[in-house]
C-alpha positions as CSV (number, residue, x, y, z in Angstrom):
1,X,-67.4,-1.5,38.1
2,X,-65.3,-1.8,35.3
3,X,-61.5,-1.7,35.0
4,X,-60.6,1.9,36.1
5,X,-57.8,2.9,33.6
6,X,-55.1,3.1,36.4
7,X,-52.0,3.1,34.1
8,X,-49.0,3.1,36.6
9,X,-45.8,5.1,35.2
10,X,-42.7,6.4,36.5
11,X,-41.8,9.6,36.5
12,X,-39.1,12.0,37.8
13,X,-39.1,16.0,38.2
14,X,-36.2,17.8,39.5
15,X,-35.5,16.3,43.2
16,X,-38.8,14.3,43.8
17,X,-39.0,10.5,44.3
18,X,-40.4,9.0,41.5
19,X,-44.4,8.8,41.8
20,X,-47.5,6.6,40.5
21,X,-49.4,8.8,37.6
22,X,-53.0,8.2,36.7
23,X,-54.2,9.2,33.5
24,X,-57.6,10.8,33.7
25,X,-59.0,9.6,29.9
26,X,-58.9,6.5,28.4
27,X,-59.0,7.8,25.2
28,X,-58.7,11.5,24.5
29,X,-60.4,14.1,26.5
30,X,-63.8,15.6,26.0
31,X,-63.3,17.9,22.6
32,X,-60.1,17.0,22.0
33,X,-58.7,16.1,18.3
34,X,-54.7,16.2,18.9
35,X,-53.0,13.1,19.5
36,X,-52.7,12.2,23.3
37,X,-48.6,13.3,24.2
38,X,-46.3,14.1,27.3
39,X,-46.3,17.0,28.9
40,X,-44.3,19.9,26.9
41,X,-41.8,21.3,29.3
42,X,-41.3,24.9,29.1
43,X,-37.9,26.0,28.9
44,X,-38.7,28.6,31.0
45,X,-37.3,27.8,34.5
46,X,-37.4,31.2,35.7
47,X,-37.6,31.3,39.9
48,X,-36.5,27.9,40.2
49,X,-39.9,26.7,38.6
50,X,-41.3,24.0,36.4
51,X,-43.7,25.2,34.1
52,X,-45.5,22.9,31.7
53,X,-46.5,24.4,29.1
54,X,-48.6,22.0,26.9
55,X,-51.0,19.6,28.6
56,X,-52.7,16.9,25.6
57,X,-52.8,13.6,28.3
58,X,-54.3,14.8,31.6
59,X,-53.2,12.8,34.8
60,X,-52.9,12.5,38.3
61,X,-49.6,12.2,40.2
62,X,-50.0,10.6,43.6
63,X,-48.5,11.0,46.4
64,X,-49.3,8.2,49.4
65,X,-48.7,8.9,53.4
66,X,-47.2,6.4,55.1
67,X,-49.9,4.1,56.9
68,X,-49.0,5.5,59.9
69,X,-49.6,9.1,59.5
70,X,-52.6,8.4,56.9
71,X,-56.0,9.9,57.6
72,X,-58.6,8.9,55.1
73,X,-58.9,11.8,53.1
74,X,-57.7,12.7,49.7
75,X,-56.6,16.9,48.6
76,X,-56.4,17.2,44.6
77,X,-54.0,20.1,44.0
78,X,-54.1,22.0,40.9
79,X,-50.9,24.4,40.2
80,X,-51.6,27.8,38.9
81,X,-50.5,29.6,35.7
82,X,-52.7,31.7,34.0
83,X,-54.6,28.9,32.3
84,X,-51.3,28.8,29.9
85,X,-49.0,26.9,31.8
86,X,-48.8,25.0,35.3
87,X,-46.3,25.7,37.7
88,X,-46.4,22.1,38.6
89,X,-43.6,21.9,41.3
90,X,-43.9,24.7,43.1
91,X,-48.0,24.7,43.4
92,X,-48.3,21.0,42.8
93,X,-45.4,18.6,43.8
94,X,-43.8,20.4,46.9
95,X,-47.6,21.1,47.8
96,X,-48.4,17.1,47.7
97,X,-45.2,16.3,49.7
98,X,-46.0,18.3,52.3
99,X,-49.6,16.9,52.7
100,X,-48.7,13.3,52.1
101,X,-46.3,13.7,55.5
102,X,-49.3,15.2,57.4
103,X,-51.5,12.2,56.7
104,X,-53.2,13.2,53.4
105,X,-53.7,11.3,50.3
106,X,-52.5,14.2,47.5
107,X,-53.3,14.1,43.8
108,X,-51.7,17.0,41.6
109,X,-53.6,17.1,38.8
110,X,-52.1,18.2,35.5
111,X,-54.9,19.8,33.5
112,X,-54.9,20.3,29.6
113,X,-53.5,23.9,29.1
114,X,-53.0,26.0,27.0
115,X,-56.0,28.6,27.3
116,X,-58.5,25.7,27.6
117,X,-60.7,26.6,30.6
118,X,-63.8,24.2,29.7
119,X,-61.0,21.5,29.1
120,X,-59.3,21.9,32.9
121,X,-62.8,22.2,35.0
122,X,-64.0,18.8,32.9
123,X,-60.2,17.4,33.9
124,X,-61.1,18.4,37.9
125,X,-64.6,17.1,37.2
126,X,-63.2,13.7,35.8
127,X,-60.2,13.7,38.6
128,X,-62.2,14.2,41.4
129,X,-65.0,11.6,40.4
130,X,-61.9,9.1,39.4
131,X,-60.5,9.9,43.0
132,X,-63.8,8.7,44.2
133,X,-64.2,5.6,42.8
134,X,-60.7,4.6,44.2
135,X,-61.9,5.5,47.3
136,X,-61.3,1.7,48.7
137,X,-58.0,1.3,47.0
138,X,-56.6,4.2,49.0
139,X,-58.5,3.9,52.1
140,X,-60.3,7.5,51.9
141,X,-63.3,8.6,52.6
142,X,-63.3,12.4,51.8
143,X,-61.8,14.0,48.4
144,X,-61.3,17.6,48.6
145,X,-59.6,20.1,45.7
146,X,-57.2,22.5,46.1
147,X,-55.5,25.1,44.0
148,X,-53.5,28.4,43.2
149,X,-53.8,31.3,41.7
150,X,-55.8,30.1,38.7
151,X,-56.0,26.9,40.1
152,X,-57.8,28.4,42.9
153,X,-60.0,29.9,39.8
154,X,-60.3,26.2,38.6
155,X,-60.8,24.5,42.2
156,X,-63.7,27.4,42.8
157,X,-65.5,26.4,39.6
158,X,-65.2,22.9,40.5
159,X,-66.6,23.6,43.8
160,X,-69.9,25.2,42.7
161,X,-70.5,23.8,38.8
162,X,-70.2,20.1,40.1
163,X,-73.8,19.4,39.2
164,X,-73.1,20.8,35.5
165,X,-72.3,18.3,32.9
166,X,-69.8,19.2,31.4
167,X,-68.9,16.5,28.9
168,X,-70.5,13.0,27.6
169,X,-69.9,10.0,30.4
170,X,-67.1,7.5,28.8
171,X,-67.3,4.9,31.7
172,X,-69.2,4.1,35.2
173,X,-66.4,6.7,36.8
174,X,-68.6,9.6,35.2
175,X,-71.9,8.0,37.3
176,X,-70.1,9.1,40.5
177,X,-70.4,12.9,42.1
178,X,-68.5,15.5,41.1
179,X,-68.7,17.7,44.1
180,X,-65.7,17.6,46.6
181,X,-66.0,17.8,50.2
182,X,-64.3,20.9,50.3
183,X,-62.2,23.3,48.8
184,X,-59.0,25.1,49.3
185,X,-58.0,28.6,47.8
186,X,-54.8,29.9,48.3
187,X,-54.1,33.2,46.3
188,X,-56.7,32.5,43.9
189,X,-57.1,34.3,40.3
190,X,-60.4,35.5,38.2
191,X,-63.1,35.0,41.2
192,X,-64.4,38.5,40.6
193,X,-65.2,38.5,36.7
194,X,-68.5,40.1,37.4
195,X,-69.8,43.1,37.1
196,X,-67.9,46.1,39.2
197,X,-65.7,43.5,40.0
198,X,-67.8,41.4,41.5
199,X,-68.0,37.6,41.6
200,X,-67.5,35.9,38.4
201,X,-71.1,34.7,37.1
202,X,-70.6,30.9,36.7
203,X,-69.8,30.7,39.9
204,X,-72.8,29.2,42.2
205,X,-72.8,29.9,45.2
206,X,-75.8,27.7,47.4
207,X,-76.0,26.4,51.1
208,X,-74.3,23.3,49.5
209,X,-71.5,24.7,48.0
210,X,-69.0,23.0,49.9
211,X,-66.7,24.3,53.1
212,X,-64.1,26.5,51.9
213,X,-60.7,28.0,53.3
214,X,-59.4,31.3,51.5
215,X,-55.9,32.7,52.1
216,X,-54.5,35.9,50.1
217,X,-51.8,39.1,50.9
218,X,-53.1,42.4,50.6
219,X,-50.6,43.3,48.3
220,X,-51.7,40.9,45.9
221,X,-52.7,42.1,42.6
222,X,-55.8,39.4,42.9
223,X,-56.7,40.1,46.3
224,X,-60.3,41.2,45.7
225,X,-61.1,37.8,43.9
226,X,-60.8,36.3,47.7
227,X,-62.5,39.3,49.5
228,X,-65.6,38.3,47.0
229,X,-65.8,35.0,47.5
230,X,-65.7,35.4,51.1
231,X,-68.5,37.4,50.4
232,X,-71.2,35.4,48.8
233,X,-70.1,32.4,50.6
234,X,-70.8,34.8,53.9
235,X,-74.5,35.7,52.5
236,X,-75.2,32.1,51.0
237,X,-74.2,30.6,55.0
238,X,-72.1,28.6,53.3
239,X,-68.7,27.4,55.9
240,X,-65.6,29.4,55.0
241,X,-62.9,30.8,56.6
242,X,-60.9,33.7,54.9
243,X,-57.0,34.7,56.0
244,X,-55.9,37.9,54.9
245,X,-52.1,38.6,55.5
246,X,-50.3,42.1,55.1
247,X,-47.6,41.2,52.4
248,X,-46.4,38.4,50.0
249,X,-47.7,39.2,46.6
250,X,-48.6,36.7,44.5
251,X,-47.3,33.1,42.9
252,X,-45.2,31.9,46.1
253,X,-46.4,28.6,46.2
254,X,-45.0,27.3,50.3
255,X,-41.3,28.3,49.4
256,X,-39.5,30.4,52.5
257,X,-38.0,33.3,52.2
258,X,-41.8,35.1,51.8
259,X,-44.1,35.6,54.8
260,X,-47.5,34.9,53.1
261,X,-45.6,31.3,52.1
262,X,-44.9,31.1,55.9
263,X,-47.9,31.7,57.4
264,X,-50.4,30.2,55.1
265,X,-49.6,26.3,55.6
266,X,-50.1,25.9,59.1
267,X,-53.7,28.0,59.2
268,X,-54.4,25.4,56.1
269,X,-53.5,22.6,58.4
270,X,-55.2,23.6,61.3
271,X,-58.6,24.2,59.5
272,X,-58.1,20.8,57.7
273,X,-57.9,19.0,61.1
274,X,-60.6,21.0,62.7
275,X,-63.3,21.3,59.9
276,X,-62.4,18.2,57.8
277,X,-60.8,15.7,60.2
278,X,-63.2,16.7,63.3
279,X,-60.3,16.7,64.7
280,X,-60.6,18.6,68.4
281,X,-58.2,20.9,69.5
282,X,-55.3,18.9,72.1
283,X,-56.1,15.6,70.6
């Protein structure tokens, strides 16, 4: 395989250690004619959040467990916003912490925003098949996606189009799968686009489409985009397992103070060790 364009930079956000990044494109990004820039800031820190506001450069932020926790499989986190920004620490860098010191090899993934969906489902598409092919360098042998809000929209889409192709291949990274090995949903957005409210056309839904974990609050405003996935992943007998909690809203990342932000990690955990690790209950 050729040289996979792993540029290594240093970068620092609010109170986190400084990371590795990898950018996603060696040149610019499928449909793309602006220049190739850092990620725009938004001055908008509202809730104690980062929001980016402008993404040109798509990357990957890694975040390694230590050797003695580490598990073999890789989580690529996408942060939520609309489509028009990325929360990036609250959905993306506290959420890759926390799954780096349970064993996991996490990836947030900036994707190009604003109001670019094709642009961020070929970035998932791209970052999951460059997690792939890195597979040796990290010693993993699963690569799952994660997301919230709409990045549980985005994480969804990549879940059932990853046989689509979505853009021209630039290197032998494109000739790897797309699909991940499952999926995680927490809160997600714009699942039930359909008709009536039901479940948003492009998304697939097939006996392959891979396991999938689901976790919303009743009182959130996009409740019924989980209740329909659960759905057609129920009919389709595809693996899932859907969490509904009384109360919490909507946008609250793993912070305390809320009970859906309490309650929704350790579920996530336990699935992840049961369904994913094979891990057996007292081991």
């Amino acid at each position: 395989m050729k040289s996979i364009f792993f540029t290594l930079l240093l970068t620092s956000f609010s109170c986190f250690a400084q990371q590795d990044i990898i950018q996603l494109w060696p040149e610019s990004a499928p449909g793309q004619s602006e220049p190739k820039l850092p990620a725009l800031v938004s001055k908008n820190n509202s809730g104690g959040v980062t929001r980016l506001s402008k993404v040109t450069d798509p990357s990957l932020t890694i975040y390694q467990p230590d050797e003695a926790v580490k598990n073999g499989a890789a989580i690529i986190i996408c942060p939520g916003g609309g489509y028009n920004i990325l929360a990036v620490d609250k959905e993306g860098y506290e959420i890759g912490e926390w799954l780096s010191q349970l064993g996991y090899t996490a990836f947030v993934l900036q994707y190009r925003v604003p109001k670019n969906k094709l642009g961020a489902l070929q970035d998932a598409q791209r970052a999951l098949r460059t997690v792939r092919s890195m597979s040796e360098r990290f010693n993993i042998d699963k690569v799952g996606i994660m997301g919230f809000s709409a990045g549980g929209s985005l994480s969804a889409r990549a879940a059932t189009r990853y046989s689509e192709t979505l853009y021209p291949a630039t290197d032998e990274i494109d000739e790897i799968s797309a699909r991940p090995d499952f999926s995680i949903l927490i809160y997600p957005a714009y699942l039930d686009q359909g008709n009536d409210k039901s479940l948003t056309p492009e998304l697939k839904i097939t006996q392959q489409t891979p396991p999938m974990f689901l976790f919303v609050a009743t009182d959130d405003s996009f409740a019924n985009s989980s209740l329909v996935m659960a759905s057609a992943l129920q009919k389709s007998k595809s693996p899932y397992e859907l969490h509904i909690t009384p109360s919490g809203g909507h946008g609250y990342g793993m912070r305390s103070g809320n009970p859906a932000a309490e309650t929704w990690p350790a579920l996530c955990q336990k699935w992840l060790s049961k369904e994913i690790l094979k891990v057996s209950p007292g081991n």
